[in-house]
C-alpha positions as a Markdown table, in Angstrom:
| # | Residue | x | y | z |
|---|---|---|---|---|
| 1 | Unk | -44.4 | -60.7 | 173.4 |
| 2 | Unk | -44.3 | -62.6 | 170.4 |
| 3 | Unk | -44.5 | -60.6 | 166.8 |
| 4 | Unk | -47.2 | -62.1 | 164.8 |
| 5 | Unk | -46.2 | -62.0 | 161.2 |
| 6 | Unk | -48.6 | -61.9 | 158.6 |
| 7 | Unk | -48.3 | -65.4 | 157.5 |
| 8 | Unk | -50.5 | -64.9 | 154.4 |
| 9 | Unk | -47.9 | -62.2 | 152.7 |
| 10 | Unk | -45.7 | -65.1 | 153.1 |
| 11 | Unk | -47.5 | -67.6 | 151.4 |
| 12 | Unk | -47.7 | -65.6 | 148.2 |
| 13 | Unk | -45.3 | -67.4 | 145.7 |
| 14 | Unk | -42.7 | -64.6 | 144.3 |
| 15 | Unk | -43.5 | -64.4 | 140.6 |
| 16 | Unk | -40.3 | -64.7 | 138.3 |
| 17 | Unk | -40.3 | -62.5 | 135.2 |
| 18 | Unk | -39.1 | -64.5 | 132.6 |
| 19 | Unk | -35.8 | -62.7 | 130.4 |
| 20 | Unk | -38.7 | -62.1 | 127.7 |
| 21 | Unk | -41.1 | -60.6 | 129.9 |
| 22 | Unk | -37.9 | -58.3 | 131.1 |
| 23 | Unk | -36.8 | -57.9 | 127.6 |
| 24 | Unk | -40.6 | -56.4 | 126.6 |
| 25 | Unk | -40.2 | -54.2 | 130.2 |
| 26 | Unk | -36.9 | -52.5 | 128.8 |
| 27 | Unk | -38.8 | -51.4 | 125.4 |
| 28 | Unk | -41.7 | -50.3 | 127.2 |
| 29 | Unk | -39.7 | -48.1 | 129.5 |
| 30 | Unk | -38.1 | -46.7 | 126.5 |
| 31 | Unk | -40.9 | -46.0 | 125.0 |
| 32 | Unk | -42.7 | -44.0 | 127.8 |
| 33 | Unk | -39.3 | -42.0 | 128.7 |
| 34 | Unk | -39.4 | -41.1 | 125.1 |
| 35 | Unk | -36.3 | -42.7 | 124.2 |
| 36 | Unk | -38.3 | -44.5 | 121.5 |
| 37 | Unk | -41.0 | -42.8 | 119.4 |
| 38 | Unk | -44.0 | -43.9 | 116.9 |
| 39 | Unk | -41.9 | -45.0 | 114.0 |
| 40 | Unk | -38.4 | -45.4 | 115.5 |
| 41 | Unk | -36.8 | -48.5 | 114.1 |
| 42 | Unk | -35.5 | -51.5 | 116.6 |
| 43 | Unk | -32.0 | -53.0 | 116.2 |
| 44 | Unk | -31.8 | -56.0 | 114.5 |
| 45 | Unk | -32.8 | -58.8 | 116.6 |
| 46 | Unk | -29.1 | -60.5 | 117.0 |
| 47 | Unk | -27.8 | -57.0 | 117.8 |
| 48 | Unk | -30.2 | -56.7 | 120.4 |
| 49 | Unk | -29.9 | -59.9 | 122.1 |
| 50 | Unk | -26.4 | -59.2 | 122.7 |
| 51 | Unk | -27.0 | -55.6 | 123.7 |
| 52 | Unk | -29.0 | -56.7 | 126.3 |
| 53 | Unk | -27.3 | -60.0 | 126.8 |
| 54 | Unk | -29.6 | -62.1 | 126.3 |
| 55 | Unk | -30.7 | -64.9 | 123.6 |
| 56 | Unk | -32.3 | -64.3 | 120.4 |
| 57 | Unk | -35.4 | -66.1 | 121.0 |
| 58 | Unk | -35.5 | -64.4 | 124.3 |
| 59 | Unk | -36.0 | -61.2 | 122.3 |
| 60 | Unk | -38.2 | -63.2 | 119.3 |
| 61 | Unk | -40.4 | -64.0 | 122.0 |
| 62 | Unk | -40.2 | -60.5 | 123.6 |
| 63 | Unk | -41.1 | -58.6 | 120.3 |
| 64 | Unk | -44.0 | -61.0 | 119.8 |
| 65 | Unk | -45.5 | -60.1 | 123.1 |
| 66 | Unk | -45.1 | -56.2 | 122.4 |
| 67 | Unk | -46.8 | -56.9 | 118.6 |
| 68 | Unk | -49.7 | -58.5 | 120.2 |
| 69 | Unk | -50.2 | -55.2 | 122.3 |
| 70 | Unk | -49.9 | -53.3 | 119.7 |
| 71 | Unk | -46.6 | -51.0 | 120.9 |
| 72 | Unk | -44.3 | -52.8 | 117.9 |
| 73 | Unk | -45.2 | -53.6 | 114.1 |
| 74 | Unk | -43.3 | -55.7 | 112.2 |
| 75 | Unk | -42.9 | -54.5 | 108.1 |
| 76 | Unk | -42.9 | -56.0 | 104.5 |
| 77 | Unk | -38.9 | -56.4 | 104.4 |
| 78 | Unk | -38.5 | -56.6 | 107.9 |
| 79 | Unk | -37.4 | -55.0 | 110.9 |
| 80 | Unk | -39.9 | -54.1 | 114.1 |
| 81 | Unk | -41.0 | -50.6 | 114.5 |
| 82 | Unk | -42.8 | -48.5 | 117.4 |
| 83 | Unk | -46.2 | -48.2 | 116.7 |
| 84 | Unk | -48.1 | -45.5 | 116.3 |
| 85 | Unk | -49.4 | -45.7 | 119.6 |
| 86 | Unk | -52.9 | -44.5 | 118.8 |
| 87 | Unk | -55.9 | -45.9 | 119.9 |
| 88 | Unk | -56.4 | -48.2 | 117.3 |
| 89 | Unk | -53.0 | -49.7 | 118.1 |
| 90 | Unk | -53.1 | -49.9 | 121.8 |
| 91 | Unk | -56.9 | -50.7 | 122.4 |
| 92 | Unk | -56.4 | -54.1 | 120.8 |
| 93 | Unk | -56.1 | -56.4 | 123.6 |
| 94 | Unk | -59.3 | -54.0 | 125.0 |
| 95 | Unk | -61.2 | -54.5 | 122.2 |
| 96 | Unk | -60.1 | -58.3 | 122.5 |
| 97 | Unk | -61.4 | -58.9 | 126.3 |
| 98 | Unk | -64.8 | -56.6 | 125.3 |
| 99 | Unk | -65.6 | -59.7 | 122.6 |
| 100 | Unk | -65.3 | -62.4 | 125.7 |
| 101 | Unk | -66.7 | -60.6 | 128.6 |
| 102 | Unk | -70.5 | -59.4 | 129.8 |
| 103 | Unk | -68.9 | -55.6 | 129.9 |
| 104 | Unk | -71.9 | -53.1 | 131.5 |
| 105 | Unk | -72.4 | -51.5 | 128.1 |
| 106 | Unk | -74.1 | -48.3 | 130.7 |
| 107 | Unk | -70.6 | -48.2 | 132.5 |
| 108 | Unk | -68.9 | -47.3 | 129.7 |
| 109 | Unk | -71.3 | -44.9 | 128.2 |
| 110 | Unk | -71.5 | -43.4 | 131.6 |
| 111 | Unk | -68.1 | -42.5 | 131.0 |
| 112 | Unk | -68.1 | -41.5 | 127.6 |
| 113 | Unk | -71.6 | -38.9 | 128.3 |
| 114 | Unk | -69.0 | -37.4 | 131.2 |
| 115 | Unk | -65.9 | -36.9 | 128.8 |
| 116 | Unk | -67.7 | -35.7 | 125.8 |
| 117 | Unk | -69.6 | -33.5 | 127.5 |
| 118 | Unk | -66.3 | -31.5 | 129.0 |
| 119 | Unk | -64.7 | -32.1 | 126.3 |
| 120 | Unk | -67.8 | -29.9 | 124.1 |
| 121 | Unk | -67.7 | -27.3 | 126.6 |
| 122 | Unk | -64.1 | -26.4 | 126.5 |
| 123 | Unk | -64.1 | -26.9 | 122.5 |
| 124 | Unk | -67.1 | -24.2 | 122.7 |
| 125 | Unk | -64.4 | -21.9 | 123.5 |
| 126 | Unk | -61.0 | -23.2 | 122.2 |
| 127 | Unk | -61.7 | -24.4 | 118.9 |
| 128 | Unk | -60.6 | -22.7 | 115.7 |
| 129 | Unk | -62.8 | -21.3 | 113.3 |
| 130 | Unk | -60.8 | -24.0 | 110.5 |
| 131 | Unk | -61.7 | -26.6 | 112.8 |
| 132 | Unk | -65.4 | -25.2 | 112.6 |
| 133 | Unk | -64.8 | -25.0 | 108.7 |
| 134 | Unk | -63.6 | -28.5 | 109.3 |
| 135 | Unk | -66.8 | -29.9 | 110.9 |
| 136 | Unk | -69.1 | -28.2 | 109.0 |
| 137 | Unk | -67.2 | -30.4 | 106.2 |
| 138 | Unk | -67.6 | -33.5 | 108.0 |
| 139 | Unk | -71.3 | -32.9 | 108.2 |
| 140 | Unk | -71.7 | -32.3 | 104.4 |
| 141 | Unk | -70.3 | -35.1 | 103.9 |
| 142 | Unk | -71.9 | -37.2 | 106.3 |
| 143 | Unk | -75.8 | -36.2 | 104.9 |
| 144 | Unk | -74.7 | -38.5 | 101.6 |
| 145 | Unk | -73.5 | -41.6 | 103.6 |
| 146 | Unk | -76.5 | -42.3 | 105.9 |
| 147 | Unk | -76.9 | -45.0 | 104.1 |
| 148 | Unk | -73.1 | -46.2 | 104.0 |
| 149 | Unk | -72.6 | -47.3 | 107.6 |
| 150 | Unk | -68.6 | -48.3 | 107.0 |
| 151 | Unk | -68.5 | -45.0 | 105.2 |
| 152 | Unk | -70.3 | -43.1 | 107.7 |
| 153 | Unk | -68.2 | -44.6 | 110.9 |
| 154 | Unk | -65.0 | -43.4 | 109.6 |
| 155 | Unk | -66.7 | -39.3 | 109.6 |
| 156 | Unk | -68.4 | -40.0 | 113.1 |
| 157 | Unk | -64.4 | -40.7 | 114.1 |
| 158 | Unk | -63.3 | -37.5 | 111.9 |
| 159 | Unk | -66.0 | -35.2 | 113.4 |
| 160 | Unk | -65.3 | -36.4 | 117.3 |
| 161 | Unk | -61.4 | -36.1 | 116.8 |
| 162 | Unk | -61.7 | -32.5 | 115.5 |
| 163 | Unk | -63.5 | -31.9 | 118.6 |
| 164 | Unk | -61.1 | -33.4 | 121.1 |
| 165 | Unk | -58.5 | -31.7 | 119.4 |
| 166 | Unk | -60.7 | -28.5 | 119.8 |
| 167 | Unk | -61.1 | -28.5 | 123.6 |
| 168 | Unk | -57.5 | -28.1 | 123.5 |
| 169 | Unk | -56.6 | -30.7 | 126.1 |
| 170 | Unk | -54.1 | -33.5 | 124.7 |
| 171 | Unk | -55.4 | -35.9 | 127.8 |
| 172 | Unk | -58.7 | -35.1 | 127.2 |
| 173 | Unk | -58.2 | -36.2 | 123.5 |
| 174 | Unk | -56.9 | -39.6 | 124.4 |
| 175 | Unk | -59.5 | -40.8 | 126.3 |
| 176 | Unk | -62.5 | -39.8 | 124.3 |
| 177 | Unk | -60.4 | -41.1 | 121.3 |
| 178 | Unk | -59.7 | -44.2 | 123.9 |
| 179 | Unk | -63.6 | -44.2 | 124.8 |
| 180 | Unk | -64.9 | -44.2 | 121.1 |
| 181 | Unk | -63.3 | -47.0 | 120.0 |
| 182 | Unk | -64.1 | -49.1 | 123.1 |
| 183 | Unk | -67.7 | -48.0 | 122.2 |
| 184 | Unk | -67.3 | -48.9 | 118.4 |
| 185 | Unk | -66.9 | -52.6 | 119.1 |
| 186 | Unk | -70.5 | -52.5 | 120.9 |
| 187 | Unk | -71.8 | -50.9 | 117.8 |
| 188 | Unk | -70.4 | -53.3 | 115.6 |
| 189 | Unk | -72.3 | -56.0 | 117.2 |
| 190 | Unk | -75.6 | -54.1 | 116.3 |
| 191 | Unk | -76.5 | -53.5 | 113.0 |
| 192 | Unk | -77.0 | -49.8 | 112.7 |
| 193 | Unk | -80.0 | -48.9 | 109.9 |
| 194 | Unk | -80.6 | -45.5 | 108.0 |
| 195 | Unk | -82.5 | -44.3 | 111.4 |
| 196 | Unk | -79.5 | -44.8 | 113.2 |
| 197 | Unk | -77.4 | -42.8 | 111.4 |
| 198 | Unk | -80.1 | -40.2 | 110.9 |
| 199 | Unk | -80.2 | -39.8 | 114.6 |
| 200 | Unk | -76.6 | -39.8 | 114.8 |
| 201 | Unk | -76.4 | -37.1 | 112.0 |
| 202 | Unk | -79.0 | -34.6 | 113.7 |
| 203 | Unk | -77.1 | -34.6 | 117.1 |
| 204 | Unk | -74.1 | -33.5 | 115.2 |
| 205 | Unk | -75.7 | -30.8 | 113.6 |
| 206 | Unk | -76.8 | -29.8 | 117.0 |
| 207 | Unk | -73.8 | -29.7 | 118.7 |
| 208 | Unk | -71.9 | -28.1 | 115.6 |
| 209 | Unk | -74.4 | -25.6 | 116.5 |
| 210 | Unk | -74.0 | -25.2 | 120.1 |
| 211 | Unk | -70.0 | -25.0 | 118.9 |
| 212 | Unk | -70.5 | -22.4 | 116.2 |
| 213 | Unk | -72.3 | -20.3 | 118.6 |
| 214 | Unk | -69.3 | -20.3 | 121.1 |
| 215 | Unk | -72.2 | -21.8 | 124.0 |
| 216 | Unk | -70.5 | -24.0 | 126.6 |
| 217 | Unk | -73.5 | -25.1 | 127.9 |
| 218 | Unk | -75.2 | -25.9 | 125.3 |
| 219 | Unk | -72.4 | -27.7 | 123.6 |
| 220 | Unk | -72.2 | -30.0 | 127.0 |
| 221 | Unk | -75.7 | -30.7 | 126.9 |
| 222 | Unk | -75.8 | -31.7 | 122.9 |
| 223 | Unk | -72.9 | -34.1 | 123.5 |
| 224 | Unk | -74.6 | -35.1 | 126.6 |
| 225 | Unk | -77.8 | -35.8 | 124.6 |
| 226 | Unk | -75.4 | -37.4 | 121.9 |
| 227 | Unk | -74.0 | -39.9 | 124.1 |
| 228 | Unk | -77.6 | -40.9 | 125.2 |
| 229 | Unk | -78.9 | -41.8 | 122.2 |
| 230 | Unk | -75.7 | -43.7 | 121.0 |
| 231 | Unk | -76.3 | -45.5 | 124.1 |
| 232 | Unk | -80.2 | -46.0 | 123.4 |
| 233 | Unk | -79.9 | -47.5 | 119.9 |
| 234 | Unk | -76.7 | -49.8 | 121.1 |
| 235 | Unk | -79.0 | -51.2 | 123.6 |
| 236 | Unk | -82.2 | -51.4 | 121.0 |
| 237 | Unk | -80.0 | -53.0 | 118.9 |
| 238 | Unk | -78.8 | -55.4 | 121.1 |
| 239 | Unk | -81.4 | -57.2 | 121.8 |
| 240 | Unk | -81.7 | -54.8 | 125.0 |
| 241 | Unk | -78.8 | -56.0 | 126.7 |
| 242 | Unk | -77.1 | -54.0 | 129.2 |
């Protein structure tokens, strides 16, 4: 009987990495082994052509590629460095394809309404009474900048990091960190007012609240709420699209 081989496997050109693309590869390996770390320096770009045996625009081309996704910075006075690999850093080309594409705002809030929520409840119980100290800061300091929407984005982020650190899960951390900035360049599109921030003020206080008071529950459901009316105004703001 004759074998019938699945002829459109076949068909399927084989895609050639170019020596840039494998140059790239070799950094990124080394940087999730932990051979490389935020900050660590690369060699020189002649040295590392011939370390790796290949040319120097090979590499040029290679460090270009890893700039543009944020894992390598190039410094006043030269050199390439690892990134910080924070969010910021690594969310670029994200941030990038978010600007060109119809992206289901609902979808992602979806998302971030599930992760903040968890991540509220087990801050409830894990967070530190200086990172409660810390908050309660935050939120001082956020009642003066209500009308100071640059000013007032750069505490939202403060107050939301002290609480992913708080729920005491480093994985958690990342993706509402991830999540939030994701969500910021929706926001940006919309021009937040004095209610906005208002709005955005009172749920804080109310899940500082919920966290002060050591509730799970109610520290899920604040964030929950949170998230919903982030969602809400994005949408009002933008014209109602979805």
């Amino acid at each position: 009987m004759k074998t019938a081989f699945p002829r459109a496997e076949f068909e399927k050109p084989i895609v050639r990495e170019s020596v840039a693309e494998m140059v790239a590869r070799r950094v990124l390996d080394m940087v999730t082994s932990g051979v490389l770390k935020a900050g660590d320096q690369l060699p020189p770009e002649r040295e590392l052509a011939e370390m790796l045996s290949v040319s120097r625009p090979s590499v040029r081309e290679a460090i270009r590629g890893l700039s543009i996704l944020g894992v390598v910075r190039s410094r006043q006075g030269g050199g390439a460095y690892i990134s910080k690999l924070d969010a910021d850093a690594l969310l670029g080309p994200i941030q990038f394809f978010l600007s060109l594409e119809d992206v289901n705002i609902r979808e992602l809030y979806d998302a971030r309404s599930l992760i903040e929520s968890d991540v509220a409840r087990r801050a409830a119980v894990n967070i530190s009474d200086e990172a409660l100290a810390k908050l309660q800061s935050i939120l001082s300091e956020q009642e003066s900048l209500l009308d100071d929407v640059i000013g007032f984005r750069s505490s939202d982020f403060r107050f939301h990091k002290a609480i992913w650190i708080g729920s005491g899960n480093a994985f958690l951390k990342r993706i509402g960190e991830s999540l939030n900035v994701m969500g910021l360049e929706f926001r940006k599109r919309a021009s937040e007012n004095t209610a906005v921030l208002a709005r955005s003020f009172a749920d804080h206080k109310n899940l500082f609240q919920a966290l002060k008071a050591r509730d799970p529950e109610m520290a899920a459901k604040a964030a929950e709420k949170h998230m919903q009316n982030v969602y809400n105004s994005t949408i009002a703001q933008s014209g109602g699209k979805k």
